[in-house]
KESE-233427 format. One record per residue: residue number from 1; residue in one letter; x, y, z of N, C-alpha, C in turn. Coordinates in steps of 0.1 Angstrom, whole numbers, plus 5000, padded with zeros to 4 digits. Each point is the difference from the previous one (the first is absolute). Layout:
   seq   type   n.c1   n.c2   n.c3   ca.c1   ca.c2   ca.c3   c.c1   c.c2   c.c3
   NUM      a      X      Y      Z       X       Y       Z      X      Y      Z
...
END
This chain:
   seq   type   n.c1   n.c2   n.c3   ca.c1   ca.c2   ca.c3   c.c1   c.c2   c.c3
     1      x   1381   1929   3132    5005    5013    4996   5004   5000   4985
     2      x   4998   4990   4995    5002    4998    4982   4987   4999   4992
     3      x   5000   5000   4989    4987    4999    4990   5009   4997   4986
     4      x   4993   4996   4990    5004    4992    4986   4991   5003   4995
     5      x   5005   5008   4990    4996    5003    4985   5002   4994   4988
     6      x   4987   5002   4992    5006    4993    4982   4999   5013   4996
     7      x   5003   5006   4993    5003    5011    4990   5005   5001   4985
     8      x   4993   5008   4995    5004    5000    4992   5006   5018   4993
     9      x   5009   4999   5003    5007    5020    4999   5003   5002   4984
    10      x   4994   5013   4998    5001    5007    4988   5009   5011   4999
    11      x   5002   4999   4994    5013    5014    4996   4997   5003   4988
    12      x   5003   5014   4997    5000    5009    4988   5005   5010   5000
    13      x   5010   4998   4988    5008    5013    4998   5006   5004   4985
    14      x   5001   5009   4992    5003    5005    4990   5015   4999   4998
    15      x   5004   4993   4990    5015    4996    4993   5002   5004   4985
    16      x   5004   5016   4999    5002    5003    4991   5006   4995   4986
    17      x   5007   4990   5009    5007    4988    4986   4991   4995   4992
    18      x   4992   4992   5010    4993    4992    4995   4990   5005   4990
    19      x   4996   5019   4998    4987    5000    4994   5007   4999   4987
    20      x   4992   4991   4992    4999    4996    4988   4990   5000   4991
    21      x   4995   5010   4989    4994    5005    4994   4995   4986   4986
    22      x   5010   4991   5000    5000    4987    4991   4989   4990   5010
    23      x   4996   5003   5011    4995    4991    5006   4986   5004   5003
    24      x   4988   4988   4992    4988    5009    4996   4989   4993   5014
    25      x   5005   4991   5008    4989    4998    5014   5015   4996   5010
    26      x   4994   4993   5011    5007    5001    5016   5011   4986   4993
    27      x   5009   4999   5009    5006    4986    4993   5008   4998   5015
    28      x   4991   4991   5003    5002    4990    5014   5008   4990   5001
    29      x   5011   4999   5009    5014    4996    5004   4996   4990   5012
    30      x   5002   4988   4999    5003    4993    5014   5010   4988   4998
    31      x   5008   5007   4991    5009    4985    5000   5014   5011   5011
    32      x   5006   4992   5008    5006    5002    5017   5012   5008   4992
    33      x   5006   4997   4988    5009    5004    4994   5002   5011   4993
    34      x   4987   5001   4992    5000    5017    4995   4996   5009   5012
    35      x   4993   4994   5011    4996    5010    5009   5011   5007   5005
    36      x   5012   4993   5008    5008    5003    5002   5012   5006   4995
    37      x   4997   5005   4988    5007    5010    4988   4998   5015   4997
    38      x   4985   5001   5009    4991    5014    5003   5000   5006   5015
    39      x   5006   5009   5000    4998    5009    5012   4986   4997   5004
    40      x   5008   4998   5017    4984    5000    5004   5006   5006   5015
    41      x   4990   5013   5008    4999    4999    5014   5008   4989   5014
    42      x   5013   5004   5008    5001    4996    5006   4993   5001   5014
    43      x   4989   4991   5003    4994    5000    5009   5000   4993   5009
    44      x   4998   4997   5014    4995    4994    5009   4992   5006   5011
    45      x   4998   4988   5010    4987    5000    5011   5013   5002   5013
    46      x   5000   5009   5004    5002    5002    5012   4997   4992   5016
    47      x   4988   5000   5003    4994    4988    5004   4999   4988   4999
    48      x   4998   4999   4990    5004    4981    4996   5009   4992   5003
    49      x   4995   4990   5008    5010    4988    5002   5001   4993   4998
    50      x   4993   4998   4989    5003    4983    4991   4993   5008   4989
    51      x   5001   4995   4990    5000    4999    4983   4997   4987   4990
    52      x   4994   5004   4990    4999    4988    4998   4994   4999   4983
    53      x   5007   5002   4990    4997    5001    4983   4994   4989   4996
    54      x   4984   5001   4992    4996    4987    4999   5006   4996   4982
    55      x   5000   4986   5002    5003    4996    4988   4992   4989   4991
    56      x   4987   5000   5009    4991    4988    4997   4991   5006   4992
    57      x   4997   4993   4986    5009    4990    4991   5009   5008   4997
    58      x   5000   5012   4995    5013    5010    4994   5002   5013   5009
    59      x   5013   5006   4999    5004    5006    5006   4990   5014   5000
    60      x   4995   5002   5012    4987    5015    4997   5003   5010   5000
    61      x   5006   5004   4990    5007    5012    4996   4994   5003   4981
    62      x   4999   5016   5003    4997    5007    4986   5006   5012   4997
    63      x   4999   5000   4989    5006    5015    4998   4993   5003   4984
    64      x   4993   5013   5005    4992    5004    4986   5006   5012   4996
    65      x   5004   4999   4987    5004    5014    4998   4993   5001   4989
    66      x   4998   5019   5005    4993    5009    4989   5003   5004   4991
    67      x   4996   5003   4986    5004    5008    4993   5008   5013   5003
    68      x   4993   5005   5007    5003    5016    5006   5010   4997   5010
    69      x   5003   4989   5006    5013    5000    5006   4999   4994   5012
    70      x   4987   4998   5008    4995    5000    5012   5002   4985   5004
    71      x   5006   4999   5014    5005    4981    5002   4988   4994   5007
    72      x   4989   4995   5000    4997    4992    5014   5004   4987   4998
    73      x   5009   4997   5016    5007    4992    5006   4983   4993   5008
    74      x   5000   4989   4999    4989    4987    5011   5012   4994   5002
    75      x   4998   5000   5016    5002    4984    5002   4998   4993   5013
    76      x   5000   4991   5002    4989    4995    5011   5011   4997   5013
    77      x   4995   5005   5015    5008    4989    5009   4993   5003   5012
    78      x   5008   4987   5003    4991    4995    5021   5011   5005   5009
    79      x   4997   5011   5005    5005    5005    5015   4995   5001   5014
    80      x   5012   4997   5006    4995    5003    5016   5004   5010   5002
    81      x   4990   5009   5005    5004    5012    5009   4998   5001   5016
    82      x   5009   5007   5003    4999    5005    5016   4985   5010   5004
    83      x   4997   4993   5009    4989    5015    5007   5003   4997   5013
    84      x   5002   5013   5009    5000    4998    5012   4989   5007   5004
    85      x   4993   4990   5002    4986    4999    5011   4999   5013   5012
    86      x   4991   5000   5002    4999    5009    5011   4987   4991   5006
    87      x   4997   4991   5012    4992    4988    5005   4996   5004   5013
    88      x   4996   5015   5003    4996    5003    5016   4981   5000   4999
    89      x   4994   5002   4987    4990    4992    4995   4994   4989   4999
    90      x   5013   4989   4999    4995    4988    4994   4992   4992   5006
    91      x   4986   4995   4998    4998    4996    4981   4991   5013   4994
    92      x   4997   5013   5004    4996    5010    4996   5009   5009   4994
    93      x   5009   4999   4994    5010    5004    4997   5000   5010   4984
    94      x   5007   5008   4997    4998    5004    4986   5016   5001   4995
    95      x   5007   4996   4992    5013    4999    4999   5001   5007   4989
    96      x   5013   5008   4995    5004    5005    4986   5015   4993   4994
    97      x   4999   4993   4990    5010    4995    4996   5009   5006   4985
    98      x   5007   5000   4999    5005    5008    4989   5010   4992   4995
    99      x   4994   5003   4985    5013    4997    4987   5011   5011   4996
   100      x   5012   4995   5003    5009    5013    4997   5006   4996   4990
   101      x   5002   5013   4985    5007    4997    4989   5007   5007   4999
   102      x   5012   4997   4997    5013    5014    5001   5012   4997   4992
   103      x   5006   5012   4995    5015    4994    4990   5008   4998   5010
   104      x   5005   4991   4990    5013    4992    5003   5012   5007   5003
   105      x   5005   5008   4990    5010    5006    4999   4997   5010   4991
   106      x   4996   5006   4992    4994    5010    4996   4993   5014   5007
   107      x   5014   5011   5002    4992    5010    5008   4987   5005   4995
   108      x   4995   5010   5006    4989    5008    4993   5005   5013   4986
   109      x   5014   4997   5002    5001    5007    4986   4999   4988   4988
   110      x   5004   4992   5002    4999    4990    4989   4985   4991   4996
   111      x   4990   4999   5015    4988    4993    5000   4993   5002   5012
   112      x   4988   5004   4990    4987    5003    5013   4989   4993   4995
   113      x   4995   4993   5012    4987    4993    5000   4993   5008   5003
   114      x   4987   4995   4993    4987    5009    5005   4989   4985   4995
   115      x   4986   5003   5010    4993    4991    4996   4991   5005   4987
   116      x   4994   4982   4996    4992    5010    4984   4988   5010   5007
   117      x   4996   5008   4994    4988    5007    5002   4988   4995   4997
   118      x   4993   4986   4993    4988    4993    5001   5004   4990   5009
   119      x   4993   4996   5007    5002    4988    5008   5013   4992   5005
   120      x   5009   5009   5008    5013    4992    4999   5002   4988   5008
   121      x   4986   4996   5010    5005    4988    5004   4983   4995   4996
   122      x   5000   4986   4991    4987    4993    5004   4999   4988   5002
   123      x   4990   4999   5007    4999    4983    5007   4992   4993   4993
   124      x   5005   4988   5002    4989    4989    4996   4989   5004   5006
   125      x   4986   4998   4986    4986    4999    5005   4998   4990   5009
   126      x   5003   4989   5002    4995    4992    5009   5013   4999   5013
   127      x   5006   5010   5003    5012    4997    5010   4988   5002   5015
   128      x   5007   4984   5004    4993    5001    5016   5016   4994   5011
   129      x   4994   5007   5009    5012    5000    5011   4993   4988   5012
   130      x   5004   4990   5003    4997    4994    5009   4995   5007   5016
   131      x   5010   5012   5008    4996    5006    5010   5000   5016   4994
   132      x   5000   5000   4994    5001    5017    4995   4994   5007   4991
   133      x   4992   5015   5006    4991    5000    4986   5013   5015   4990
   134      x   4999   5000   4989    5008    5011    4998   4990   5013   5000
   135      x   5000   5011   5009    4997    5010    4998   5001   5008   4990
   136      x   5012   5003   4999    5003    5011    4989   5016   4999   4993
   137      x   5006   5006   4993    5016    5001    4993   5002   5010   4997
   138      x   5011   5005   5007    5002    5018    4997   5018   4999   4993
   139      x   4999   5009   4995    5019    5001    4987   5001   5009   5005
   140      x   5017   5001   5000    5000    5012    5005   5022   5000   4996
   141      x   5002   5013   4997    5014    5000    4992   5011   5001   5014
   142      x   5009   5000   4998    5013    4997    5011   5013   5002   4992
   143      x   5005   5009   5012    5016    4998    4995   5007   4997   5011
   144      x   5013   4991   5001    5010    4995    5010   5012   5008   4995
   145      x   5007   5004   5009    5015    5007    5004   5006   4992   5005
   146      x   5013   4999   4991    5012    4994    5004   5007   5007   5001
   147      x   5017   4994   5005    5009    5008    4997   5004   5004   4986
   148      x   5000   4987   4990    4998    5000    4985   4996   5011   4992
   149      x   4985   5005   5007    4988    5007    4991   4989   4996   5006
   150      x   4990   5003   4993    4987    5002    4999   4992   4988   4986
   151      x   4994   4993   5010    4994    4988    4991   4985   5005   4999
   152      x   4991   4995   4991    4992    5001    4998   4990   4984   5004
   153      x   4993   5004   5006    4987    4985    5003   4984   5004   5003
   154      x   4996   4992   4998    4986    5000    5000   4992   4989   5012
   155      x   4984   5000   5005    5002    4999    5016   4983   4995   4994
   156      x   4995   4987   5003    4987    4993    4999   4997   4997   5015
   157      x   4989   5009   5004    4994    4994    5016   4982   4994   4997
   158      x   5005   4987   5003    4986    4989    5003   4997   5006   5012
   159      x   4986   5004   5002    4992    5002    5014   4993   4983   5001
   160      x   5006   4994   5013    4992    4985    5001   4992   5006   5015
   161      x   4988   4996   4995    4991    4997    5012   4999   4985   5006
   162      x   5001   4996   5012    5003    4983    5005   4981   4996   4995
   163      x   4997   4989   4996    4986    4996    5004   5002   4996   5014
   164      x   4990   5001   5008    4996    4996    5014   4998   4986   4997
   165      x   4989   4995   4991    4992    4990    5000   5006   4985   5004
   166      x   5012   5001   5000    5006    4987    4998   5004   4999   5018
   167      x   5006   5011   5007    5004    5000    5011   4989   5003   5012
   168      x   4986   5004   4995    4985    5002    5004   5000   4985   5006
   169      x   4999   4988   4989    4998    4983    4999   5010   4996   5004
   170      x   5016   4999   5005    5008    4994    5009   5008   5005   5008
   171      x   4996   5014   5002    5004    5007    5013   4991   5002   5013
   172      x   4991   5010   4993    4991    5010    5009   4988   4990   5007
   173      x   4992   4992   4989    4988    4992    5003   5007   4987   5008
   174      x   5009   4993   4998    5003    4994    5009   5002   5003   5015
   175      x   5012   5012   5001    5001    5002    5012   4991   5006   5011
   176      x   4987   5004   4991    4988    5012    5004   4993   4982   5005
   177      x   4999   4989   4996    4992    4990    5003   5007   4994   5013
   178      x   5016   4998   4998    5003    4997    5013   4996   5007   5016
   179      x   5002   5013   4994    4998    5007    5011   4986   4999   5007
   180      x   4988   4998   4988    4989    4998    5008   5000   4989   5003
   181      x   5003   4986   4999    5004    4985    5003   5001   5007   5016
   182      x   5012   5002   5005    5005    5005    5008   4989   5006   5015
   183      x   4992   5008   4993    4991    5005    5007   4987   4987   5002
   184      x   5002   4987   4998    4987    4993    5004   5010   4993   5017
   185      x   5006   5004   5001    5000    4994    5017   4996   5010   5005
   186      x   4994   5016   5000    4994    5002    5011   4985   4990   5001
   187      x   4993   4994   4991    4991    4998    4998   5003   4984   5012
   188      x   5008   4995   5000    5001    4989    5005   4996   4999   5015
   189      x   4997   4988   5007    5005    5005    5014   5014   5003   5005
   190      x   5001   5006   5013    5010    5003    5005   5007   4989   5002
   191      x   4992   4989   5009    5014    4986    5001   5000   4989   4990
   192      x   4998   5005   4990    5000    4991    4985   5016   5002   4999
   193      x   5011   5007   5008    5009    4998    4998   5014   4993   4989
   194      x   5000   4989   4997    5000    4997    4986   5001   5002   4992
   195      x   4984   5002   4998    5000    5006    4985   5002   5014   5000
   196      x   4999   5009   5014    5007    5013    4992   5010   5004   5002
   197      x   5011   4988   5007    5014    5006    4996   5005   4996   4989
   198      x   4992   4985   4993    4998    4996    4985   5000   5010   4988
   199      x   4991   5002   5004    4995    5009    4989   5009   5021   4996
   200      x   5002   5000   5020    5013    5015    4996   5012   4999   4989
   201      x   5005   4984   5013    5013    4998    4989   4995   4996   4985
   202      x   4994   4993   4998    4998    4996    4986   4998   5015   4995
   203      x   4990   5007   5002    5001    5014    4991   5012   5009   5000
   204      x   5009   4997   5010    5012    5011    5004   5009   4992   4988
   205      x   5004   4985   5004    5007    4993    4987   4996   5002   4985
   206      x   4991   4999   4998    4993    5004    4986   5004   5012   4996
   207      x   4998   5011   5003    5003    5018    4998   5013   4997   5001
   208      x   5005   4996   5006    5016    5001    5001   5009   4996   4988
   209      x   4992   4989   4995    5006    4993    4988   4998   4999   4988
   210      x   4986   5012   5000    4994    5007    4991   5010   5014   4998
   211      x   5002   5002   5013    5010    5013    4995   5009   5001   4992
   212      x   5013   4984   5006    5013    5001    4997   4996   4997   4981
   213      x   4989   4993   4999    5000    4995    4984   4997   5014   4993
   214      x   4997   5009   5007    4995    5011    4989   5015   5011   5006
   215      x   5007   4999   5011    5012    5007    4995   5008   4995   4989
   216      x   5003   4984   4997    5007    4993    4992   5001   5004   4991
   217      x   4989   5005   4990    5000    5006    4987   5001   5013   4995
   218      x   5002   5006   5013    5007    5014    5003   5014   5004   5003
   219      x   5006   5009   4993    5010    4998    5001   5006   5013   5011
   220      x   5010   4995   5011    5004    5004    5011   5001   5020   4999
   221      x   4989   5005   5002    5003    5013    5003   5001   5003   5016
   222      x   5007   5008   5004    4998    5009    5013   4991   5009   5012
   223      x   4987   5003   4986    4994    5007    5003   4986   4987   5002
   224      x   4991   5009   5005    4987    4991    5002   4988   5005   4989
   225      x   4995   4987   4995    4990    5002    4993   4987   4997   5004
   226      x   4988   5008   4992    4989    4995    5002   4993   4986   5004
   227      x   5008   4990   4992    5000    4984    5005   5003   5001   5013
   228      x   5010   5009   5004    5006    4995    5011   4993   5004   5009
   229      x   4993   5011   5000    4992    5008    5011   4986   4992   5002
   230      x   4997   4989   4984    4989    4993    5006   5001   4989   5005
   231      x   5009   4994   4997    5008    4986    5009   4999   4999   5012
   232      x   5011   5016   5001    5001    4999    5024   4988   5006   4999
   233      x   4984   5003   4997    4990    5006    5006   4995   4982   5006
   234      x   4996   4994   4985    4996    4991    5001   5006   4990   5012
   235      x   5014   5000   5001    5009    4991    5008   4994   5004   5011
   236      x   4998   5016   5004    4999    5005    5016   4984   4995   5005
   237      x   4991   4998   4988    4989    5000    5006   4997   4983   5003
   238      x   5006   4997   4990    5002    4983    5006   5000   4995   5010
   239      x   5016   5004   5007    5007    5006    5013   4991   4997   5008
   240      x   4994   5016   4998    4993    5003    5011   4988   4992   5004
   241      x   4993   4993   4989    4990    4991    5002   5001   4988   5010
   242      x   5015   4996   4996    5007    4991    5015   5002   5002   5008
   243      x   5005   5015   5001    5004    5006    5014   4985   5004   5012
   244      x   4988   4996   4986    4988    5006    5011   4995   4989   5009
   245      x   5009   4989   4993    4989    4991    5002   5010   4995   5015
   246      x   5014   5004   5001    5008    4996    5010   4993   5009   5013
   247      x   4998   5012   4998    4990    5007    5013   4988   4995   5003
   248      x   4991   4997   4987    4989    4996    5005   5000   4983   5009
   249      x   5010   4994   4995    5004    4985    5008   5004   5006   5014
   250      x   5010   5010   5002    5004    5008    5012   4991   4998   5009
   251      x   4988   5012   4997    4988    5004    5004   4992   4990   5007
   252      x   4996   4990   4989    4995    4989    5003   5005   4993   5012
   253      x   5013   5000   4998    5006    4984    5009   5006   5010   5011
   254      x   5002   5012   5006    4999    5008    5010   4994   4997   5013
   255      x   5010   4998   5008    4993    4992    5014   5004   5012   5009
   256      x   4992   5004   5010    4998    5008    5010   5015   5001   5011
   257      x   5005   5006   5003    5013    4999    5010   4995   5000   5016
   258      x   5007   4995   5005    4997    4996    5019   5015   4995   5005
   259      x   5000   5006   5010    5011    4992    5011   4998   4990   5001
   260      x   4989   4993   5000    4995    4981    5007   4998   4995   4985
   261      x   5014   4991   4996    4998    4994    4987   4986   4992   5004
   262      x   5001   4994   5010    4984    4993    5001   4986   5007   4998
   263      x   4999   5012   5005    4992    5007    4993   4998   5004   4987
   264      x   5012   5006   4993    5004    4997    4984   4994   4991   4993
   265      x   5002   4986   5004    4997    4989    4993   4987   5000   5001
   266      x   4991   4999   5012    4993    4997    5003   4985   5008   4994
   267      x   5002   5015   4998    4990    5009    4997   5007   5003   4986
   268      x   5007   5000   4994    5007    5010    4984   4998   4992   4989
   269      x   5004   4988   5001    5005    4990    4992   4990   4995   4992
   270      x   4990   4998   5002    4985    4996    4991   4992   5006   4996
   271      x   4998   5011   5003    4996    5015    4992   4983   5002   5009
   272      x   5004   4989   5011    4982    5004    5003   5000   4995   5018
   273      x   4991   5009   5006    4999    4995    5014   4998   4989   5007
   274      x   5012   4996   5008    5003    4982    5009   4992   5007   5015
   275      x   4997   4993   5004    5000    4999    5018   5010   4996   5005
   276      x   5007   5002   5005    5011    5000    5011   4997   5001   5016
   277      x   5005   4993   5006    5000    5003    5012   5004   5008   5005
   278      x   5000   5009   5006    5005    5015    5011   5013   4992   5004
   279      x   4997   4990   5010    5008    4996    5008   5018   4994   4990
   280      x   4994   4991   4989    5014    4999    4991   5004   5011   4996
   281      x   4995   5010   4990    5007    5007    4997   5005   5012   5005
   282      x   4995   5007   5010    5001    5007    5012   4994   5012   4992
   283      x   4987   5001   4996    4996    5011    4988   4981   4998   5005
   284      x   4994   5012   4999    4986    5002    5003   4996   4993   4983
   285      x   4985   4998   4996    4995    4997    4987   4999   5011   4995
   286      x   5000   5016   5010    4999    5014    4993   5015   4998   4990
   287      x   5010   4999   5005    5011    5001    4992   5004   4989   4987
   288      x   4992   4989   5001    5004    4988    4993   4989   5007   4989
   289      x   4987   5007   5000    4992    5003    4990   5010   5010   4994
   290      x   5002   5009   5006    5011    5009    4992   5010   4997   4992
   291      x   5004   4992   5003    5013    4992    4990   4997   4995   4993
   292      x   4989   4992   4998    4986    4994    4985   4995   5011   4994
   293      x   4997   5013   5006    4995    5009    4992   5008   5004   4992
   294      x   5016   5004   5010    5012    5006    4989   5004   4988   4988
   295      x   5000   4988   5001    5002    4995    4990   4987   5000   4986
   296      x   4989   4997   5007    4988    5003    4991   5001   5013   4990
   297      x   5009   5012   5005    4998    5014    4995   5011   4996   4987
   298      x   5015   4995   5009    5007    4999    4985   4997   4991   4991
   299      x   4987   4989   5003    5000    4993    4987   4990   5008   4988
   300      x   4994   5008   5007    4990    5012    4993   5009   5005   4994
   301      x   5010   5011   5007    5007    5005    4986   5007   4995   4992
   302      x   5007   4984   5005    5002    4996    4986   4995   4997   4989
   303      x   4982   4997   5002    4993    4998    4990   4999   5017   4993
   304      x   5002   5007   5010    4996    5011    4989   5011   5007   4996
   305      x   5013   4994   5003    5009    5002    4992   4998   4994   4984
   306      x   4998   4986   5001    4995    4999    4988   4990   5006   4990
   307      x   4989   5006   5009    4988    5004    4994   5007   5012   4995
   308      x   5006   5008   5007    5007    5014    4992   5010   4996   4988
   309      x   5004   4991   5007    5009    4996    4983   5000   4998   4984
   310      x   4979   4990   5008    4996    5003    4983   4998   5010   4995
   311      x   5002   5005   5005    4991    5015    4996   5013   5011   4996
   312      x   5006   5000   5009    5015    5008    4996   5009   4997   4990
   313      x   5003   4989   4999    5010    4995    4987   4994   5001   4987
   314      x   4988   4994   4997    4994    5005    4988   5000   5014   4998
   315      x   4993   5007   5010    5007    5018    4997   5009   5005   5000
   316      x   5004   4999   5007    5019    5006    4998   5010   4990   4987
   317      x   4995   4990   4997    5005    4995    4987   4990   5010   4989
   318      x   4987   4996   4997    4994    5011    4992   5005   5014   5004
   319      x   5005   5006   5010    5004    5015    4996   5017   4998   4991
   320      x   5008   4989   5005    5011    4998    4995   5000   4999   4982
   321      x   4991   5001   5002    5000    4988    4977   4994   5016   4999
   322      x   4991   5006   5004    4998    5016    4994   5009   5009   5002
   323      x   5010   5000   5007    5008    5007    5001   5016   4999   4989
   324      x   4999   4983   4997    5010    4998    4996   4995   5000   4983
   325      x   4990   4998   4996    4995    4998    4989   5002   5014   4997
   326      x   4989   5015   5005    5004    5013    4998   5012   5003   4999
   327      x   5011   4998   5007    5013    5008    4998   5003   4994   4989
   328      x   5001   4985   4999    5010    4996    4987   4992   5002   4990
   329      x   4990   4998   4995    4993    5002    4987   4996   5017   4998
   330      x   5002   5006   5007    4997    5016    4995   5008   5009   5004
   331      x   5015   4995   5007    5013    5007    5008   5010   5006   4983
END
């Protein structure tokens, strides 16, 4: 919720004293001593929370005065300012941060800012932002009410667009890879057991610890973000990839019910028709095939529990990334 600036702030203003008709070009002042002999604007940053006057090698401070009377004040410094975020976006996000300049003590009868009329804020030609592109900068004038009076200030909004690209490569494409990881145990057999309670948890653990690392560097809001909405998609479909695989084992390992545990055992248990004697189990072969059939049927739909699975999760994940990609990128 902070950002750091170098700056360098101009001021200009007309000092009647000073015009001097004996003085034939500009005559530039940066010794700390005379400066501080000349009226100058009491200003500050509103927002600013740290400060910071550079002095490397000499103190960066100027003062040019005109013949005709006119002051420009340079002088250079590094601030932090506040922005409070708005992150129900994030990492699609567009943020506005603002420089506030305003008197000190000086009502608006005594001093009013206004910005210059050519170019009052310009950037370095080569300024790059590591996550942010700058859209645009708009000025714009302000006055604050006190009990005091009426101050005068002036109001700089940075439009930052987030780049994606960086959270595209350690967010999205990772967790978009686990998820399909995930989806190779329908491909497995059913009693490969194993490897696909191996492979649930291992993908369930992985997203999980993918998540907490990308809240880490977020800082604790209340509300839910776009990360967040792709995290639990991804988390749920994970999930779910384990949980198919716990029905389809169900399915599979599903033994037929009977009052005669001996018949139980004897016809359910091995997924295929025994001979039995009439006389032990106290059961015709009509009913002992029946009980091999019923088990034969649920090992079928567990196999096509799986077979629907490949097929469903890749779609219902592809409708999920079109759905979530449209709202955030064009909401």
């Amino acid at each position: 919720m902070d950002y750091e600036i170098d700056l360098y702030l101009r001021e200009s203003w007309i000092d009647e004293r000073l015009k001097k008709k004996t003085l034939s070009r500009n005559l530039d002042l940066n010794d700390p001593h005379l400066i501080k002999r000349i009226w100058k604007p009491e200003v500050f940053f509103p927002n600013a929370k740290m400060a910071e006057f550079q002095y490397v090698t000499v103190p960066n401070v100027l003062v040019r005065v005109n013949p005709s009377g006119k002051i420009l004040y340079v002088l250079r410094l590094k601030l932090r300012f506040s922005c409070m975020m708005e992150l129900s976006s994030f990492p699609m996000d567009l943020q506005v941060c603002t420089i506030e300049l305003a008197s000190f003590s000086k009502t608006t009868d005594e001093l009013r800012l206004i910005w210059a009329q050519r170019s009052p804020i310009t950037l370095f030609g080569n300024l790059k932002l590591p996550q942010f592109e700058i859209e645009k900068v708009n000025t714009s004038l302000c006055r604050e009410n006190f009990h005091i009076g009426e101050y005068s200030c002036l109001i700089a909004e940075f439009y930052l667009q987030r780049s994606i690209g960086y959270h595209l490569v350690q967010s999205y494409l990772p967790t978009i890879l686990i998820v399909v990881v995930s989806w190779v145990s329908f491909w497995l057999d059913i009693e490969a057991i194993p490897a696909r309670i191996t492979l649930g948890v291992t993908t369930l653990l992985t997203i999980s610890s993918k998540g907490s690392a990308i809240q880490s560097n977020l800082p604790p809001v209340s509300y839910v973000k776009a990360i967040d909405v792709w995290m639990g998609a991804c988390t749920m479909f994970v999930f779910a990839a384990l949980m198919e695989f716990t029905v389809a084992n169900f399915l599979w390992r599903r033994k037929c019910r009977n009052k005669n545990p001996q018949l139980s055992a004897a016809s359910c248990s091995s997924g295929y028709q025994k001979r039995i004697l009439p006389m032990k189990c106290g059961a015709t072969d009509q009913s002992l095939s029946l009980k091999n059939k019923t088990s034969f049927v649920t090992k079928v739909y567990a196999r096509r529990v799986d077979q629907l699975s490949r097929l469903m999760f890749p779609l219902l994940f592809a409708i999920f990334n079109v759905a979530y990609w449209v709202y955030y990128l064009w909401n």
